[in-house]
N, C-alpha and C positions, 0 to 999 in steps of 0.2 A: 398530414399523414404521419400516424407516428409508427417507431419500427421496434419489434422485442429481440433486444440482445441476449443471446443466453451462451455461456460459457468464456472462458478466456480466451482471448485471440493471441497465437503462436504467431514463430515466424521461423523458416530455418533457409540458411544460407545452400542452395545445392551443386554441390561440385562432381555430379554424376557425369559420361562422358557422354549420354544422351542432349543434357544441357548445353555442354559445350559443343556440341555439333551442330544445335540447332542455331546460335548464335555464330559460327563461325571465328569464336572469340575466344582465349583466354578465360578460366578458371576466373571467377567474381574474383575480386581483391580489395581488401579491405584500406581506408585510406591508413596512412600513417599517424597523425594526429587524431583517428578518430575517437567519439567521445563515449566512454563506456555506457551515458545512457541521456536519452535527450527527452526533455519536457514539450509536449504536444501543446502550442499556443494557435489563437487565433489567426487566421490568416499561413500555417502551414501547409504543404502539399505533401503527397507522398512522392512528391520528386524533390523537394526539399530534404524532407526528414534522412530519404535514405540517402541525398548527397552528402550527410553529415557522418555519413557509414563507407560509405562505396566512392571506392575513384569514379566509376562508371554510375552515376545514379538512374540515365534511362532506364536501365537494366534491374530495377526494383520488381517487377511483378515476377523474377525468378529467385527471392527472398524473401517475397511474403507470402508466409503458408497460413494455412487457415481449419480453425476446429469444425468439422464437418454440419456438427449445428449450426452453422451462421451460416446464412444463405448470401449475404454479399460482405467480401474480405476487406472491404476500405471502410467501414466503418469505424473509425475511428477521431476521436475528440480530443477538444482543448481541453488541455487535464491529464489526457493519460502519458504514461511513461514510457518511452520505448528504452528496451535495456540490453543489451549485449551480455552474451553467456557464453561460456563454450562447453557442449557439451561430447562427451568421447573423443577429444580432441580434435572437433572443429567446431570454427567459432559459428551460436544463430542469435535471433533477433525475438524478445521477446515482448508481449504487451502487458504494461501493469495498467486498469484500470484507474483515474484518476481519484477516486477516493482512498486511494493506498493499498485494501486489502489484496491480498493475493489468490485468495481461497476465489473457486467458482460464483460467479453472482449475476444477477437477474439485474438491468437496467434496463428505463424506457428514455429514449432520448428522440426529439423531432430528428427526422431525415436531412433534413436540411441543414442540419448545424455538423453533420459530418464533411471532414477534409477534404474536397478535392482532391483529382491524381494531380492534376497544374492550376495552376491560377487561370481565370477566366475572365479576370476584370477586362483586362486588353480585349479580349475576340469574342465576345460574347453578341456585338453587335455585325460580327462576319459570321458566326455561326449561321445566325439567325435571317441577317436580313441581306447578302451576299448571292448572289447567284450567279454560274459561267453557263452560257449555252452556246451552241450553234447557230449557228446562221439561218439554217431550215427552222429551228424552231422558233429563232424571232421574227421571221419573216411572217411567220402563220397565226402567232398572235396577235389578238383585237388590239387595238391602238386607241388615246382618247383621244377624240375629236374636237369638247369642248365640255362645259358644265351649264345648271340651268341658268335661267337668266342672260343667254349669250354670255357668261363667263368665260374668260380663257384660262382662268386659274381656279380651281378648287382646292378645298383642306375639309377636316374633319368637320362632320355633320352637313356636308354641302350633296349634291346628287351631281354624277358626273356620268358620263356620255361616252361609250367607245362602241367603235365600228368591226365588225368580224365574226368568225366562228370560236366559238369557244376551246383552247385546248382541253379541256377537259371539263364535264356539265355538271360543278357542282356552285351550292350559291355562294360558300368565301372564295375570295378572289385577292389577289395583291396586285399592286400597279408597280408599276418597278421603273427607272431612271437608265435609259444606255450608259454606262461610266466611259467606259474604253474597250478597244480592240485589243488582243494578246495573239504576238507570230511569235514563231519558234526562231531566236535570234538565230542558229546555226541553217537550219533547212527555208526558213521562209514561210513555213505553214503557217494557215490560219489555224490557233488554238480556242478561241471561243470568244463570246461578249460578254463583258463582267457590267451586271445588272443590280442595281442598287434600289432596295427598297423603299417607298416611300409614301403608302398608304395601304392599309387593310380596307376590304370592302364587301360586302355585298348584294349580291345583283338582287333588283328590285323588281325587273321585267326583262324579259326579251322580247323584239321585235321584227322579224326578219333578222336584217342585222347590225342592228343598232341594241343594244345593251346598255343599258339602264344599270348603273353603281352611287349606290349610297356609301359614300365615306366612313369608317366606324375611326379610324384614326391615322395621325399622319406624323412623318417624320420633314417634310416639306414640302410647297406647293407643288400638286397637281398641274401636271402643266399636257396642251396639244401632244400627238405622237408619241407619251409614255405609253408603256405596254401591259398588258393585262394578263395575267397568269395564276394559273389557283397556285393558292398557301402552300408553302410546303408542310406537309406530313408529320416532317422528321424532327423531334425534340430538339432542341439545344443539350449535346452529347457532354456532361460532366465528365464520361469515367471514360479514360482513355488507358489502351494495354500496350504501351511501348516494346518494340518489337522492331528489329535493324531492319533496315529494305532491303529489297528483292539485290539481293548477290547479281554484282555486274551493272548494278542502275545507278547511273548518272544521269548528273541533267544541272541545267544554270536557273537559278533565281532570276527571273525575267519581270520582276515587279515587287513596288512596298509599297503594303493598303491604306499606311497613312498619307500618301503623298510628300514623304521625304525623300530627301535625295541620298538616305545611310540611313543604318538601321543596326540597335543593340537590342541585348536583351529584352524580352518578354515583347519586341515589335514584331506583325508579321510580315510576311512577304506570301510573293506569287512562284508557284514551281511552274515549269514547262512539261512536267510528265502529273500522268493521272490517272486515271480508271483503267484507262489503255494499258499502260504498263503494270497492273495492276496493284499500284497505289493504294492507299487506305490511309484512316483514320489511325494513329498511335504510328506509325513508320518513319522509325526514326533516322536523318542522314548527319553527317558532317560536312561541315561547311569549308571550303578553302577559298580564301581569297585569292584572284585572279591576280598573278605574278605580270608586273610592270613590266615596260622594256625599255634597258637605256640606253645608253650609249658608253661604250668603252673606250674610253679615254687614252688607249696606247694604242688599239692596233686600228680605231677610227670606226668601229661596226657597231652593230645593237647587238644586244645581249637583252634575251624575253627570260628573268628569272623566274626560278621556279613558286608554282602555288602555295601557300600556306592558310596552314589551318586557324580556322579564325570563330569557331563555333560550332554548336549543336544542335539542329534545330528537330521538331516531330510535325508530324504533317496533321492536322486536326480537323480538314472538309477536304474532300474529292471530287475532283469533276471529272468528267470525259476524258480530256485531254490536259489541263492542269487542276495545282492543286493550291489548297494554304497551308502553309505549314509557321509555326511560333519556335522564335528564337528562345530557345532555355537557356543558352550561356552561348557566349559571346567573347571572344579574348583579342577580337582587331576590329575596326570596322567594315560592317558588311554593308555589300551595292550591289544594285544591278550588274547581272554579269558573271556577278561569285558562283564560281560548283558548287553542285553537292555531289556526297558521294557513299558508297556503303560506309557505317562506321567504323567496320572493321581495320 
């Protein structure tokens, strides 16, 4: 699908005090080194480009304005020039197309070759194939029993077998893998089952209740007792509007989705707060690493020093009760355990 660009794309820096109340922050601020104009290469974000502008780069979608013809403001490509101007004495952000002219112009360029707000190579497979639920709702979902041929293991193209009522009657289906249990390390609550994708499918027949799945493809074997749950819906979300969390919300990093025991940039992690605290996609926290406790060597006690800040991370999937969120910078290492906190 291709997209018609028409007009130059602006951008102005705003320092109204509507702004600054809504982030609870400080007037933008331009970094010191920053570069009067930077060249749009492949593999750039617009959390990149404006960290090359802004001490705060989450805080980009409050600096990029847009010509009212263009129907979506992040279109933009390797090639073009982003340029610093200031006009009436204060400083904005402007877009030169990458063929040089300045005058208004007509391009057609595939959708797809426009910027990302973040990089997506890391979570593109937690977007997508990642699920947190509740306990009622895996309890109620069909489970597999087995595959044809008394198989106990199926993969793509094979016909597999689960047992139940359907959560919802349509014919794609996903099979999903139990990963892990998540408590709320401070209270003890149960926060949900983190469900791991591992075949698309489907249903060829119902029977009472046995349910009949054709395999269309798989990420690993089909095994007894995975669980059966329709596709989700929802895209794989590119454009994300960073935006500080809810004033007063904390909460600990309670998991890292690669199975490492630390975690830097661009790795994610698991939050403890989520829909419930009303959570979203783009909400962004700061990260403080959890202060040690040692021992004081003169008067014989411990001393629990204080937290420090050790990153930034945005939250980019929501569940019920936790969330994922991706490290965008990182300045100590991060663990289970570390808070978050507004970024204020």
């Amino acid at each position: 699908m291709k997209q018609l660009l028409c007009g130059l794309l602006t951008a102005g820096l705003l320092f109204s005090s509507v702004a600054a109340a809504q982030t609870g922050q400080d007037q933008l601020q331009l970094k010191q080194d920053h570069p009067t104009e930077h060249v749009v290469v492949k593999g750039d974000t617009l959390w990149d480009i404006s960290g090359h502008f802004l001490n705060r780069p989450w805080r980009w979608p409050e600096i990029w304005g847009v010509n009212p013809q263009i129907d979506n403001p992040h279109l933009i490509y390797p090639g073009d020039v982003i340029y610093l101007t200031w006009v009436d004495g204060q400083p904005r952000l402007g877009l030169r197309p990458g063929d040089g002219r300045l005058s208004p112009q007509v391009r057609e360029m595939p959708l797809e070759q426009a910027i990302p707000a973040i990089s997506l190579r890391d979570i593109n497979s937690f977007i997508s194939d990642n699920l947190v639920v509740q306990d009622d709702v895996l309890e109620q979902a069909p489970y597999v029993v087995g595959g044809d041929n008394r198989r106990l293991i199926t993969g793509a193209g094979d016909r597999a077998y689960a047992r139940g009522k359907l959560v919802r009657d349509d014919r794609n289906q996903a099979v999903y893998r139990p990963a892990r249990e998540y408590f709320d390390p401070v209270t003890g609550e149960f926060l949900g089952y983190e469900l791991f994708k591992v075949a698309d499918a489907v249903i060829s027949a119902v029977q009472e209740d046995v349910i009949s799945l054709d395999l269309q493809s798989s990420n690993e074997e089909v095994r007894a007792t995975y669980r059966v749950l329709p596709t989700e819906e929802t895209r794989i979300q590119s454009m994300f509007y960073p935006k500080p969390a809810p004033d007063g919300q904390e909460g600990l990093i309670i998991g890292l989705l690669k199975g490492v025991s630390s975690a830097g940039q661009y790795d994610a992690v698991v939050l403890n707060v989520g829909q419930r605290e009303q959570i979203e996609p783009g909400h962004v926290f700061s990260i403080y690493r959890t202060g040690e406790t040692i021992r004081d060597p003169v008067v014989n006690d411990t001393v629990q020093l204080p937290s420090e800040h050790a990153g930034i991370l945005m939250v980019f999937k929501s569940f019920d009760k936790v969330s994922y969120g991706l490290i965008m910078r990182a300045t100590n290492v991060i663990s289970v355990g570390d808070e978050i906190r507004n970024p204020s």
